[in-house]
Every structure is written in structure tokens, then in C-alpha cells.
C-alpha positions as CSV (number, residue, x, y, z in Angstrom):
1,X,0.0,0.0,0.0
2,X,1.5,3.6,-1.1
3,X,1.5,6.2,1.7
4,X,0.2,8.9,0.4
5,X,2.6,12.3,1.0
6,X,1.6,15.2,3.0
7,X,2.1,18.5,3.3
8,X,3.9,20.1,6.3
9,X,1.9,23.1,7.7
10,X,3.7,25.1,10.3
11,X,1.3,26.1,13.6
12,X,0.0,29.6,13.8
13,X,2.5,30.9,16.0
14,X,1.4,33.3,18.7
15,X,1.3,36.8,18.1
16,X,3.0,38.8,21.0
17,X,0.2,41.0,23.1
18,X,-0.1,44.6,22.4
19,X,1.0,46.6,25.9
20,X,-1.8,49.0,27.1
21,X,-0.1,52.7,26.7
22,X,0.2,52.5,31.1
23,X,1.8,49.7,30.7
24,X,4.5,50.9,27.7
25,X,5.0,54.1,29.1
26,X,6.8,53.5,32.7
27,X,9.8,55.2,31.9
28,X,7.8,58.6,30.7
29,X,5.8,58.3,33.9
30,X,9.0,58.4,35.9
31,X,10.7,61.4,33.8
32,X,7.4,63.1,34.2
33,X,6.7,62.6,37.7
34,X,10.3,63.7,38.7
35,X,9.9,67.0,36.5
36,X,6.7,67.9,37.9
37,X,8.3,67.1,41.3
38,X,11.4,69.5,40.4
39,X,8.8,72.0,39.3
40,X,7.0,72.2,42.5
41,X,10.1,72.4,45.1
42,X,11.3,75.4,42.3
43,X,8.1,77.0,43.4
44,X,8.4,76.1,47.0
45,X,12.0,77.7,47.0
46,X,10.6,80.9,45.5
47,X,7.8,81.6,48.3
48,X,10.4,80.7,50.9
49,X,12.6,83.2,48.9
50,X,9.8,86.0,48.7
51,X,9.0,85.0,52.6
52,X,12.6,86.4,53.7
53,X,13.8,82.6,54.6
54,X,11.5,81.7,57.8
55,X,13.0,78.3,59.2
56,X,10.3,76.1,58.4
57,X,10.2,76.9,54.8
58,X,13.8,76.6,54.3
59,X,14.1,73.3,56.4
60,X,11.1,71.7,54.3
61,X,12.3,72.6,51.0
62,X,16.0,71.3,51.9
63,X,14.5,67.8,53.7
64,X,11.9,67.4,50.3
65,X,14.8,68.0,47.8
66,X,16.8,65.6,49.8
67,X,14.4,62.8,49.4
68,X,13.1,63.2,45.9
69,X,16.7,63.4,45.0
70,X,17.2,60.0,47.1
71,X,14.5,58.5,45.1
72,X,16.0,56.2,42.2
73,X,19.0,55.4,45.0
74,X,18.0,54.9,48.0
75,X,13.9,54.6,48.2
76,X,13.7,54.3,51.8
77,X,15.6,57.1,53.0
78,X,13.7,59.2,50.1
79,X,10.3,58.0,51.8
80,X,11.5,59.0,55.2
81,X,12.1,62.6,54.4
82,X,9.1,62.6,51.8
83,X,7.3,62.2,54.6
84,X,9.4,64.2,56.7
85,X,9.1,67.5,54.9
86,X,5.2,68.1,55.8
87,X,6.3,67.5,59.4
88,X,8.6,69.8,59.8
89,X,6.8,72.2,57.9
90,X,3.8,72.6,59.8
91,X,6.0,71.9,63.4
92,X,8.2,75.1,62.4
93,X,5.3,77.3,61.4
94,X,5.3,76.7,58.0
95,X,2.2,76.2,55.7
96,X,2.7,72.4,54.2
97,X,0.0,72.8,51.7
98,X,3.1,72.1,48.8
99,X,5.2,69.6,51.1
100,X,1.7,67.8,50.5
101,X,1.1,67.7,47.0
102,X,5.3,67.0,46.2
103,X,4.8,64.1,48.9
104,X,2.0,62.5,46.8
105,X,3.7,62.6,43.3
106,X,6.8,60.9,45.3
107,X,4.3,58.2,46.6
108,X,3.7,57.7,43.2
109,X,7.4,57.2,42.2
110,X,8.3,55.5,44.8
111,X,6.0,52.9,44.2
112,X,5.9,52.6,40.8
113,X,9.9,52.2,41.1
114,X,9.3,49.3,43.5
115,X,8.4,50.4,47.2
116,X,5.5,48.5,48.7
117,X,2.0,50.6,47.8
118,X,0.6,49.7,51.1
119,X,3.5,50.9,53.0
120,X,4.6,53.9,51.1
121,X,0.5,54.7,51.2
122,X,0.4,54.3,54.3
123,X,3.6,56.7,55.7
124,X,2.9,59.6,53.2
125,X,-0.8,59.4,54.2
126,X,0.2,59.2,58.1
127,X,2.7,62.2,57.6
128,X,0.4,64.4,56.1
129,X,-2.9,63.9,58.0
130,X,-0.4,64.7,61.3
131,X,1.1,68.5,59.4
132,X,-3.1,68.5,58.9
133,X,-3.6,68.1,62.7
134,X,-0.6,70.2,63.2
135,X,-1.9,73.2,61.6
136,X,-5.5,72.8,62.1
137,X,-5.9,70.8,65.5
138,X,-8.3,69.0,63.8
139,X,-8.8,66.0,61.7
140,X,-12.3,66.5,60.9
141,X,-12.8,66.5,57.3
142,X,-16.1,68.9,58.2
143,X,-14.1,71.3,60.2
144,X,-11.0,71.1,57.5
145,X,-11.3,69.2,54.3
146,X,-7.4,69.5,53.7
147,X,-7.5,66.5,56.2
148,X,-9.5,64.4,54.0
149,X,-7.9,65.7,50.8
150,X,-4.4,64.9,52.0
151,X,-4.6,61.6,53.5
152,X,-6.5,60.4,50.4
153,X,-4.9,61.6,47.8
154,X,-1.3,60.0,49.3
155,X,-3.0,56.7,49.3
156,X,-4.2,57.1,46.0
157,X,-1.0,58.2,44.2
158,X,0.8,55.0,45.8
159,X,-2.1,52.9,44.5
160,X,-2.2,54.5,41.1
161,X,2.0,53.9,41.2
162,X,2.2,50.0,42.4
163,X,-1.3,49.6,39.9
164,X,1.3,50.5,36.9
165,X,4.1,48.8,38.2
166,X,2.0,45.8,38.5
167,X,1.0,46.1,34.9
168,X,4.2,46.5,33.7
169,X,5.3,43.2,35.0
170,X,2.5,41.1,33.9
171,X,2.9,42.5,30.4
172,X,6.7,41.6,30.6
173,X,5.9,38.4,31.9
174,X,3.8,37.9,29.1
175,X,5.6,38.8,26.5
176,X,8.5,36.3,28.0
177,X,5.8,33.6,28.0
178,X,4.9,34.4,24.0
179,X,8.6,34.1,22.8
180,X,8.8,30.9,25.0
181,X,5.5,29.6,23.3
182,X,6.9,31.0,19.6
183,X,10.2,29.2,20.4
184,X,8.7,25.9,21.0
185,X,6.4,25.9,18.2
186,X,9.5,27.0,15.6
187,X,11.4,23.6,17.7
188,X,8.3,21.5,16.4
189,X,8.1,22.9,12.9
190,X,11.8,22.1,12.9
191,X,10.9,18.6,14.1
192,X,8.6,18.4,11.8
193,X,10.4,19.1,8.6
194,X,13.2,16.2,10.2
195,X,10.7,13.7,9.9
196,X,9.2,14.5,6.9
197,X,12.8,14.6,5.1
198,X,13.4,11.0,6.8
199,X,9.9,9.9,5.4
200,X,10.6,11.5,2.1
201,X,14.5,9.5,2.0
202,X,12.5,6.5,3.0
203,X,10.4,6.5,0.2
204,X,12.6,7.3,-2.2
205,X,14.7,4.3,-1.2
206,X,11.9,1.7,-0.6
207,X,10.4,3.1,-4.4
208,X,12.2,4.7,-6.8
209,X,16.1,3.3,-5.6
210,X,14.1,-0.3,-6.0
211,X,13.0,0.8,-9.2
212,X,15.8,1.5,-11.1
213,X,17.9,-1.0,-9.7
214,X,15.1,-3.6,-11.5
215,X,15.3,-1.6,-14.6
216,X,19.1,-1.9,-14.5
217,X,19.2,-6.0,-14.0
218,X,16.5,-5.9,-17.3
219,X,18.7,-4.2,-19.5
220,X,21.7,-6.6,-18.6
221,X,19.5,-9.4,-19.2
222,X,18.3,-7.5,-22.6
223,X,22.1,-7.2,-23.4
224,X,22.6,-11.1,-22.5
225,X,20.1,-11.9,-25.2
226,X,21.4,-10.1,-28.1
227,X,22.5,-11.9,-31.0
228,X,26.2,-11.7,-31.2
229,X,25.8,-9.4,-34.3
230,X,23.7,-6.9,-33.0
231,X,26.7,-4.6,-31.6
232,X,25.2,-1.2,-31.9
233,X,22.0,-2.3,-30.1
234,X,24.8,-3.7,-27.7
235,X,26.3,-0.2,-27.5
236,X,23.1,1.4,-26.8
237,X,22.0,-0.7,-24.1
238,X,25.2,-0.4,-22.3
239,X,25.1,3.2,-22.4
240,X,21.6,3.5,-21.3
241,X,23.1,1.2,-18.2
242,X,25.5,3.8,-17.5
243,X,22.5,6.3,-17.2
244,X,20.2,4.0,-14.9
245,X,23.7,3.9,-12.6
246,X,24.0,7.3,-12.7
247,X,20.8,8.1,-11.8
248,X,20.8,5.8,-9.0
249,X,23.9,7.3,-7.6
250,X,22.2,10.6,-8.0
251,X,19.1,8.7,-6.2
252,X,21.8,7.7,-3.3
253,X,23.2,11.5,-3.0
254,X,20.0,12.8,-2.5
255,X,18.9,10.4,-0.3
256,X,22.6,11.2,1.9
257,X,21.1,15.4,1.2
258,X,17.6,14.6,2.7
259,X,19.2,12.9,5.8
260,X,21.7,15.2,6.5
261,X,19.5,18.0,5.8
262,X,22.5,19.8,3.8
263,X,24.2,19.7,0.5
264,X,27.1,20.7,1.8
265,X,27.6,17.6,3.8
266,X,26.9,15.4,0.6
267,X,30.8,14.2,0.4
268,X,31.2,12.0,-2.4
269,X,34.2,10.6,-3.1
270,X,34.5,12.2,-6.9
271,X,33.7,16.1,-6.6
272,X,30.8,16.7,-8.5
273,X,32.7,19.2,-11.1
274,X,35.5,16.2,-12.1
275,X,32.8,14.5,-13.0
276,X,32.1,17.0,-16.0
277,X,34.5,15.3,-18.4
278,X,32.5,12.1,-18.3
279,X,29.2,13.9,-18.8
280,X,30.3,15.8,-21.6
281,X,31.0,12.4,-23.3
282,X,28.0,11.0,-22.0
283,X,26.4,13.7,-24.4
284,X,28.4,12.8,-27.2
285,X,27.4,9.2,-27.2
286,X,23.9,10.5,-27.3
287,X,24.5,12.1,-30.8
288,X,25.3,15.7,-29.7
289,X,28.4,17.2,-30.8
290,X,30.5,19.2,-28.2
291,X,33.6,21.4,-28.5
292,X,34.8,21.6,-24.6
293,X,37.7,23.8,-23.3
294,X,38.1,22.3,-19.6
295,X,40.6,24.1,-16.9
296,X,42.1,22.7,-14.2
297,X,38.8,20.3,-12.8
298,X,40.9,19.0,-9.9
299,X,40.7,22.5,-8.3
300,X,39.2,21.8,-4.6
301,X,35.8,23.6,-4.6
302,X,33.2,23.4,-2.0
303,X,30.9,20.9,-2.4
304,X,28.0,23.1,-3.1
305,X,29.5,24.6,-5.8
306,X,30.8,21.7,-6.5
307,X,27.3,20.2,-7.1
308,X,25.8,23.3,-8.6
309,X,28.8,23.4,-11.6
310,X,27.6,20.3,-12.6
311,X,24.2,20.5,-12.0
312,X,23.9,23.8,-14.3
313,X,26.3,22.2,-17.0
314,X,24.1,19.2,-17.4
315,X,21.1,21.3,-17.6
316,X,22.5,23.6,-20.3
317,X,24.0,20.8,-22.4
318,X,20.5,18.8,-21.9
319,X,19.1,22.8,-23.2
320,X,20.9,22.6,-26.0
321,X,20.4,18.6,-26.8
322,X,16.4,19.6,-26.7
323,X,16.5,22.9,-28.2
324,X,19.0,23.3,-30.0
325,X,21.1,22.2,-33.3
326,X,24.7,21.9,-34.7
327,X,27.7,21.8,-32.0
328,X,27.7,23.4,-29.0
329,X,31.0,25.2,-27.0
330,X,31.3,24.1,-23.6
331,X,34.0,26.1,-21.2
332,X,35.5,26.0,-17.7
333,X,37.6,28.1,-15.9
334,X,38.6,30.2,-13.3
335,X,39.2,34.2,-12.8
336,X,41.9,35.8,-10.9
337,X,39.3,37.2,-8.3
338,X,38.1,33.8,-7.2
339,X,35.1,32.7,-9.4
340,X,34.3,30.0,-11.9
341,X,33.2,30.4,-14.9
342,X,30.8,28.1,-17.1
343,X,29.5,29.4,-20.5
344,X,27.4,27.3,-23.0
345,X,27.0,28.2,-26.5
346,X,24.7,27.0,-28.8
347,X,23.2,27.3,-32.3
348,X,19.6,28.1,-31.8
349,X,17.2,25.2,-34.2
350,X,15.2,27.4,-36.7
351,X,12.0,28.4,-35.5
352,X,12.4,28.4,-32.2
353,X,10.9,31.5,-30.6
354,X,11.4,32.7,-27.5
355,X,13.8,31.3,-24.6
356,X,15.9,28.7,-25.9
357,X,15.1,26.5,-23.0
358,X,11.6,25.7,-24.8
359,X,9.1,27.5,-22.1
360,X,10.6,24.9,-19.2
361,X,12.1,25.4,-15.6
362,X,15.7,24.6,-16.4
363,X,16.6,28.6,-16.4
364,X,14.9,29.4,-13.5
365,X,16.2,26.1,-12.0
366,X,20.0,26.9,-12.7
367,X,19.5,30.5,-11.7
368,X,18.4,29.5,-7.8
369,X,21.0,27.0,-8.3
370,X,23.6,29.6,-8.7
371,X,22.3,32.3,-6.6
372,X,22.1,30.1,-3.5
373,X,25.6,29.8,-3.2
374,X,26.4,33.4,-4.3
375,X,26.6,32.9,-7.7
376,X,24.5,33.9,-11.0
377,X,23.3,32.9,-14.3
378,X,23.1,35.0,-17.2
379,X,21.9,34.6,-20.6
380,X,21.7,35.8,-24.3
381,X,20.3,35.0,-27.1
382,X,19.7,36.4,-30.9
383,X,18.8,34.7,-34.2
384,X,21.0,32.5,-33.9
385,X,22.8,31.7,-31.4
386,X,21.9,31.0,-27.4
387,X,24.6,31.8,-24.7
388,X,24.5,30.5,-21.0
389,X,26.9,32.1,-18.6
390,X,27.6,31.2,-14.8
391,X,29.8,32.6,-12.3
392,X,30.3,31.2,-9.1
393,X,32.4,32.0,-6.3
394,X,35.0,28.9,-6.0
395,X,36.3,30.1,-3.0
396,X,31.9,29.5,-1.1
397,X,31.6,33.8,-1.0
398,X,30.0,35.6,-3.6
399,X,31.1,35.9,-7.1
């Protein structure tokens, strides 16, 4: 029973989570926070200024400086002389109102830099609602609604604070938890393709190897049976041996390719391009005539280019066999700067219209060929003639 081949089809991978604008923005939040915070003790220092320097103002505005400028270092000492600055205020004589306001957009910093909420709440909150009772004697929201105002609004700021902080960490952990989820699912696609190459290598040996092996034992047997004066149907059967062979090594090497998952690690013992010689003659016995002008084939070449010389020779001479007429140029060589150089010219049968490779594949075929490893494929043709030239890089960069 013949399995029937499927396709591959890679998992919708997960798309990472769009980050609410709180969440994205922590950074701005803290530049902002600290200018406004700057801004207000500016202010501060200028009523203390226009004041004449009374001892309360000039204490609170040196104790709230001190902590907003502990802040990103040292958050606990800034929250003790956050909270500090009302206090003194309103002990010395001094009107807190701004000690206030500065201490909530610290309880705001504070905690969306780390601080507890609760506990940074909790100490601004305490801090003012005492300057409140300080000033006032009261903490009777009817009687002064600063009391109310201040407590709350420290509690609320340190709130708002650890609410983005919090934010910002379950995005991040999200987005850690996507990439960990689009990781796996590109390790199982990769899985996947492994099998399916090993599936793919199986069949090809369990079919198409078994295949041609048969047709090769039938024309040995064919051969056997020949009369003895039948040498030229001899001769053609023993050359169309040669070609089952060498398709079943070519079967082999691409069974080695699927395995390994790389051309580069398909070491055969010839490389590819010494084998040119022998399928120029292979052409030759078919009937087509070839002029060849062969350099130096025993040049070491990576095995990818290797492959892909005589991949794109033996689709051009099998372009010309097909499409062409009379003899047809073959030459190899190198150039000083490192490349290789195959060009195939051919006469061009009458009639033909358009690309000399008859409409087909091969062109496109040898031009990914050739560009994979760096290399390219260029073409030309007029009335008469069809020219096919390739440039590869011999040393594996770019030609």
C-alpha cells in the first residue's frame, strides 16, 4: 500500500500581546513625575525666597529636595524625608500645603519604582494627615477638608503607582511567555520538517532506488540476449546502463542530502565538477556534438559549488540537446578574483521563438542553483545563437 505524502503546515505561531499605553510608558511616567516634582520644590523655593527665609520653609524645602533626589537610589531614606518634609513644615510654622502635593507625586514614584503601595501609602498618608492636625488641631474632614484631601490623595497616588508597576510586570511576563511559546512551536516545525525529510528518504529508497535497480538487472539481461551481431543495439544498451547507474547514484546522494538535511555535507568521493568530463562524453554518445575547453577540474571547490557546476552544466548541455542544433561550446575556468566560470554556447534550431530553454524550468532552476551559493546565471540570445553564462564563487563567498 503507497503512503500517500503530505504536506507540512507550520502552527499559527502566537502573536506577542499589544501593551496598554500604562503599561508601555513606565519610563515617561518616571521622567514626568520627577519633572513635575522639580517644578514644585522650584516654586516652593521661591515663596520661601519671597518669605525672607523663615525656618520652616527653608528646612522643608532642603528635607523634600533631599528625598526626591534619594529617590531612584536609595527609596527608603527618600520615603523618610518625603514624609518628613510636611512635618517639619507645619511643626516650624510653616504652611505644608506644597510639602503635601510634592509628597504624593513621590508616593507615586516611589512605588511605581518598586516600594511597597501599602507601606509607602500608608507613611505619606500618616505624615500628612499629622502636618493637617498640626496646623489645624483638627482632623475632621467637616471642620478642614485639607485633612480628608491629604490623606486620600497619598494613598491614591501610591495605588495609582504599584497599579502601573504591577501592569508592567505582567505584560513583561507575558511577552516572555509568547517568545517561550513561539520558540517551541518553531522547535516543532523544525521537528517536523526532520521527519518529513526522513519519510521522504525512506520512500525514495523503498520506491524509486528499487525501481531503477530492477530496470538496470533488465537491461543486462536485454544485453545477454542479443545476438552476437547486434553490436550497436549492444552499444546502446550499455550506455543506457550507465545512465540508470548514474541516476541511481544521484538517487543515493540525494537520499545522503535529505538525511543530513545539507548539501554541503553530501561528500562523495569524486567532486561533482571532475565528473564533468565524463558527462560531456555521456552527451556525445547521445549524438550531440561538443567542443569543450576544460581548466584545471581538480581544483578543490566546496561541495556546493561543487554540485551546482555540474548541476547547471548538465542542464545547459541537456538545453541545448532539446533545443538546440549543430555543436555546442562548452568552457570552464577560473578568474583571478576567485570565481568560476561556465559558459554554453549554442546554435539556436530554426524556428524556435522565444527562450531557448523551450518555455521549461531549467533557467529558472540553474538560476536559484547559482544564486544560493552566491553565484548567478546569465543569458543571451539572438537569431542564432543562445549563450549561457555562470559565475560562481570557488572560494563558497560571492562571485
Amino acid at each position: 500500500m503507497t503512503r500517500q505524502p503530505h504536506q507540512i503546515r507550520a502552527p499559527r505561531l502566537p502573536r506577542a500581546p499589544r501593551r496598554p499605553m500604562g503599561a508601555r510608558g513606565g519610563a515617561v511616567l518616571q521622567i514626568v513625575t520627577t519633572v513635575i516634582m522639580g517644578l514644585a520644590i522650584l516654586v516652593e523655593l521661591v515663596m520661601v525666597v519671597q518669605a525672607g527665609f523663615p525656618l520652616g520653609g527653608v528646612v522643608a524645602v532642603i528635607t523634600m529636595s533631599a528625598g526626591v533626589g534619594l529617590i531612584y537610589r536609595f527609596p527608603y531614606p527618600a520615603l523618610a524625608l518625603v514624609a518628613a518634609a510636611p512635618l517639619v513644615a507645619a511643626i516650624l510654622g510653616w504652611a505644608p500645603i506644597s510639602n503635601w502635593s510634592i509628597a504624593c507625586f513621590a508616593a507615586f514614584l516611589l512605588t511605581l519604582r518598586g516600594l511597597s503601595g501599602f507601606l509607602t501609602g500608608a507613611v505619606i498618608a500618616a505624615a500628612n494627615l499629622a502636618s493637617v492636625w498640626i496646623v489645624s488641631g483638627t482632623l475632621n474632614p467637616a471642620v478642614n477638608a485639607e485633612a480628608s484631601v491629604a490623606g486620600f490623595a497619598a494613598a491614591a497616588t501610591a495605588a495609582a503607582g504599584s497599579a502601573v508597576r504591577e501592569s508592567r510586570r505582567y505584560w513583561r511576563e507575558l511577552e516572555r511567555r509568547t517568545a517561550d511559546a513561539i520558540a517551541t512551536r518553531a522547535a516543532a516545525v523544525d521537528r517536523s520538517v526532520a521527519e518529513e525529510r526522513l519519510r521522504i528518504a525512506r520512500d525514495l529508497h523503498d520506491s524509486i532506488g528499487h525501481e531503477i535497480a530492477v530496470v538496470n538487472m533488465h537491461l543486462g539481461a536485454a544485453e545477454v540476449h542479443l545476438p552476437p551481431e547486434a553490436q550497436a543495439s549492444r552499444a546502446d544498451l550499455a550506455a543506457a546502463q550507465r545512465s540508470v547507474q548514474a541516476v541511481l547514484r544521484e538517487t543515493q546522494q540525494i537520499l545522503r542530502i535529505l538525511r543530513v538535511g545539507s548539501e554541503a555535507d553530501d561528500l562523495a568521493p569524486t567532486p561533482e565538477h571532475g565528473r564533468i568530463p565524463a558527462l560531456i562524453e555521456s552527451y556525445r554518445q547521445a549524438g550531440l556534438t561538443v567542443e569543450a575547453t576544460l581548466g584545471d577540474l581538480s581544483l578543490p571547490l566546496p561541495p556546493q559549488v561543487s554540485a551546482a557546476a555540474y548541476r547547471i552544466t548538465q542542464e545547459a548541455l541537456t538545453n541545448a540537446h532539446k533545443h538546440g542544433t549543430g555543436t555546442v561550446s562548452v568552457r570552464l575556468g577560473t578568474t583571478d578574483p576567485g570565481a568560476l566560470i561556465i559558459e554554453v554556447v549554442n546554435m539556436r534550431r530554426p524556428g524556435a521563438t522565444g527562450s531557448a530553454l523551450g518555455g521549461g524550468h531549467g533557467l529558472v532552476g540553474m538560476q536559484e542553483r547559482a544564486a544560493s551559493i552566491g553565484g548567478r546565471v546569465d543569458v543571451q540570445s539572438d537569431e542564432s545563437l543562445f549563450w549561457m553564462t555562470a559565475t560562481l564563487p570557488s572560494n563558497g563567498g560571492n562571485a
